[in-house]
N, C-alpha and C positions, 0 to 999 in steps of 0.2 A: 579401310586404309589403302586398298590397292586400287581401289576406281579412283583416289583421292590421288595417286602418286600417278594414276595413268591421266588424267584430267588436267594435273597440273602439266606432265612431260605434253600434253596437246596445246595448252596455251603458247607455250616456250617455244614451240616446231613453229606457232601461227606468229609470234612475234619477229623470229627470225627468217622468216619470209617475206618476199617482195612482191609476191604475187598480188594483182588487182583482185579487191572481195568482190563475190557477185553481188548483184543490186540485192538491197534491203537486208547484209547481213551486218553483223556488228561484231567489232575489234576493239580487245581491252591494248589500252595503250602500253602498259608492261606487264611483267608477270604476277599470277596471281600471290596473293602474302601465304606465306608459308606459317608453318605453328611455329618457327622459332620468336623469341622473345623480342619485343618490338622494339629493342637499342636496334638489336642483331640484324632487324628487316630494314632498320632506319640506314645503320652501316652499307650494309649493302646495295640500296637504293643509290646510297648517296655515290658509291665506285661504278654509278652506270650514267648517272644524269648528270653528274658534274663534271665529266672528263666530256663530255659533250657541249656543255654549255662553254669550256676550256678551249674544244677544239674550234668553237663556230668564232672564239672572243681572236684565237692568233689567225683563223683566218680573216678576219678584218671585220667582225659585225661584234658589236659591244654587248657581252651579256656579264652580266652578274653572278655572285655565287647566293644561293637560297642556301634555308634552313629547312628541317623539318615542317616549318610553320606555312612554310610557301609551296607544300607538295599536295598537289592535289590528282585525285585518281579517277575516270572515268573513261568514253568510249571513243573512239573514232566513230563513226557511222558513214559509211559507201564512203569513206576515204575523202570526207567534206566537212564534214559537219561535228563539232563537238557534244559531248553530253558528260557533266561533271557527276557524279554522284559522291562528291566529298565538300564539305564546306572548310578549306584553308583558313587561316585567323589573317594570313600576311594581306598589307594592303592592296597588291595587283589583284591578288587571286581574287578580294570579294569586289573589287572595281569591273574585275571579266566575268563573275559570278553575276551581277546586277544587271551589267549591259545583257549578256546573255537571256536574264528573264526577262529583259524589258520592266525592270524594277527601277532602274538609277534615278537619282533625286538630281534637280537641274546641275546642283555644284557637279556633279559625275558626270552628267553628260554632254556637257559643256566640253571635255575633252576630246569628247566624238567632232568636234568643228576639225582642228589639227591634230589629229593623232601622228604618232610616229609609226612609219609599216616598213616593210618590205616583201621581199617576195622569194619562191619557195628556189626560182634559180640562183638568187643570192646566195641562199642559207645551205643550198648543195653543194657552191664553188669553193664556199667557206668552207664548210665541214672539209670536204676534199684534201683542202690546202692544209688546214688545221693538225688532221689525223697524220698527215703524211709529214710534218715537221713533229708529231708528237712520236710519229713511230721509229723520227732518225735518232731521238734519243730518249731510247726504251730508260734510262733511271728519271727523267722528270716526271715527276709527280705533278698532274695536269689541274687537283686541287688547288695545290698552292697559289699555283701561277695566277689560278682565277681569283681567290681571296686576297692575294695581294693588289689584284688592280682594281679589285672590288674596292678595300682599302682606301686608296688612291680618290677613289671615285666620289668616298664616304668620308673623305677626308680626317680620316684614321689611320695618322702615321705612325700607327706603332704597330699594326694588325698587316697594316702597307709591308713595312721594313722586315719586320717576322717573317710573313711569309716566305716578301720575291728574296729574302736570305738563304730560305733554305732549298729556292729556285737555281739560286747562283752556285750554291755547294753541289749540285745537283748535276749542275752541267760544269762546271769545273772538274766533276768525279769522268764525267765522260770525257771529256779533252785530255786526261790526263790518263786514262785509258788509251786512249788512243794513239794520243801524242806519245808519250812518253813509256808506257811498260810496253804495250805493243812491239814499239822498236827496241826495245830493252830486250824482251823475250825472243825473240827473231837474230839476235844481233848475237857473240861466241861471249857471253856476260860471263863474269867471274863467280862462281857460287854466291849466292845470296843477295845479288844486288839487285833481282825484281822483287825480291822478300822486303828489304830494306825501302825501296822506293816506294811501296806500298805500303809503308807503316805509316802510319795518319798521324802517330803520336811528334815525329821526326819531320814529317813533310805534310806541315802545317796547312790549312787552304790560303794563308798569306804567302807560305814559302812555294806553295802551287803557283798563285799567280804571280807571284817573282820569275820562278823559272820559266813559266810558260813566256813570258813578257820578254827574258831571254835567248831564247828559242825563235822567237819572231811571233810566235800563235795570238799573243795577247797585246794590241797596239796601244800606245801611252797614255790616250785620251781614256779608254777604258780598264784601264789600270789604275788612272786616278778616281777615278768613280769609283771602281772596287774598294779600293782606298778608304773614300768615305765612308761609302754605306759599311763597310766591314768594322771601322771604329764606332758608329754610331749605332749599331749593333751589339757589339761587346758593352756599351753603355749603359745600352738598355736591358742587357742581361744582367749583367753583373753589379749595376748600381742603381738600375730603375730608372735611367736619368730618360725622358721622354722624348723622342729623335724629332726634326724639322720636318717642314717639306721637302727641304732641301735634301737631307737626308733619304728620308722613303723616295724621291724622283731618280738619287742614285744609283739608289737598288733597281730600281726600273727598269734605269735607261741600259745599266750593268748586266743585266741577265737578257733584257732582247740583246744587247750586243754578242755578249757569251753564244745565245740562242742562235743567232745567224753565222756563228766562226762555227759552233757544233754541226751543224745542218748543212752550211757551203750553201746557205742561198743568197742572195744575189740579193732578196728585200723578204722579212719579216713582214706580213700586211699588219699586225700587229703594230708595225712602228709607224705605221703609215694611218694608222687611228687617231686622231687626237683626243685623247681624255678628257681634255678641257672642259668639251662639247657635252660632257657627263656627268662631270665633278659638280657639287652641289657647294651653292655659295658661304663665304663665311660670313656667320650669323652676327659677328663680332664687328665685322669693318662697316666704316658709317657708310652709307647709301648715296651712290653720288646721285642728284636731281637729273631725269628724266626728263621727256618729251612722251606725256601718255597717247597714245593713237586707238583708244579704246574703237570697236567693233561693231560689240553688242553688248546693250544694258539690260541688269535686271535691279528691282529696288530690294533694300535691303532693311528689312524690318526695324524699328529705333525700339531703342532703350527706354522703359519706363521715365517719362519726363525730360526726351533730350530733344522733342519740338521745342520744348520752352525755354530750353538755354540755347538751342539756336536762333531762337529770337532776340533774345536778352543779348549775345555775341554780337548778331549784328544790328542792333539799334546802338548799343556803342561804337559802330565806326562812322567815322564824321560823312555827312551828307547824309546817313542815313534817313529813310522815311520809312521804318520799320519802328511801329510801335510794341514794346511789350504786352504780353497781356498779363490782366492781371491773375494773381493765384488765385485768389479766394471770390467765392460768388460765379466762376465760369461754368459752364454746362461740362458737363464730362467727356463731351463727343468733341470738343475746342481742344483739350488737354492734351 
């Protein structure tokens, strides 16, 4: 038990260091699993990677939020080179698994032509930026924020609106800290009236953004956006009724606005993202007609017996000089 508690306290000192490893040694990427129970490791993993994949998404690089399914564990090596020793079930992880072993099947690495990248000075300007608007408002919870634009992304407006909701109460709780009891407590107040101003049940988060709106802090454009997503919200709590796009984009646009009055920056890179660029098509709207500008070809294996209704297809268009053949009596290598 004690070389097991001294061995774990040595990975944790090597994680939280930045020092360069010397050549040919190797680094687990976090810390090692503990014997508590694997909700409990799951928990806890998840309040280290996701508030990072949060903070890279408001500095301006688009990450998603994962599940368990998409954690996968393995080594740095001299600070270059990966090595997994976990097979994840999520579709990135065994797409990076394959290419890795030089296993991918053409449809896989077909992707390798245009990949999406970037680069590690990116992903450090972001973080930077990210951390330091998460840390001007220590009550957001940097999950949600991710789940809801994930949401967005996944075009899951109710997962959308749930979340960036409980983003908006979030930073509505800071502004009104600050705005508001701050100068209250500071100020010769009459017994009870920062008691009272903080009662939640009395100073509703609609009657928050009323006063703040008063006050100057909250400007009309993003008041009526509040507006929305806060009714479309209560809908879906209280009667199940399933919000819009329109709806989950209010909640959005409402909490980066919130999030740039909380912080006093000048530009959220977050709004400066377009989701668009991410969002996955709806499966539902017809297709409008293209111009294909294919690349590169590969053949696509036929269907038992669909040489011979492409034959049959095109000897019925006029002009043709495609004869059928016939079924019965052909060699089997014709067919």
């Amino acid at each position: 038990m004690g070389l097991r508690r001294t061995t774990q306290a040595r990975w944790r000192r090597r994680c939280r260091s930045s020092r360069p490893l010397p050549h040919g040694r190797v680094e687990r990427w976090c810390r090692r699993p503990s014997s508590s129970t694997p909700s409990a490791r799951h928990s806890s993993s998840s309040r280290v990677y996701q508030p990072c994949f949060a903070a890279l998404l408001l500095g301006g690089v688009y990450c998603e939020a994962i599940g368990a399914d998409g954690l996968d564990f393995g080594s740095i090596i001299d600070w270059t080179y990966l090595r997994t020793q976990s097979a994840a079930p999520a579709r990135p992880n065994q797409f990076h698994r394959m290419i890795r072993l030089q296993q991918a099947p053409p449809l896989e690495a077909i992707h390798l032509m245009s990949p999406r990248s970037t680069n590690i000075g990116s992903l450090v300007t972001a973080m930077s930026s990210g951390r330091a608007l998460l840390d001007a408002v220590p009550e957001l919870s940097p999950e949600f924020l991710l789940k809801g634009a994930t949401g967005l992304a996944r075009r899951d407006w109710g997962a959308a609106l749930s979340n960036l909701w409980i983003v908006v109460e979030q930073i509505t709780s800071h502004l009104w800290e600050s705005k508001i009891l701050i100068p209250a407590r500071g100020s010769q107040a009459t017994p009870g009236r920062v008691d009272q101003l903080s009662d939640t049940r009395t100073w509703t988060v609609a009657a928050r953004h009323e006063l703040l709106h008063q006050t100057g802090t909250i400007g009309t454009d993003a008041l009526g956006l509040l507006s929305v997503a806060r009714r479309a919200r209560n809908a879906l709590s209280h009667i199940g009724k399933h919000p819009t796009e329109s709806d989950a984009r209010s909640a959005y646009s409402s909490a980066l606005a919130l999030l740039q009055l909380a912080t006093a920056s000048s530009a959220v890179p977050l709004a400066l993202l377009d989701l668009a660029d991410h969002t996955i098509s709806d499966p539902f709207l017809p297709r409008e007609p293209i111009e294909l500008q294919p690349t590169h070809w590969m053949a696509i294996p036929k269907l038992p017996g669909e040489a011979e209704l492409e034959k049959l297809e095109a000897a019925m268009l006029p002009n043709s000089t495609v004869q059928p053949t016939p079924t019965s009596g052909a060699p089997d290598a014709e067919r």
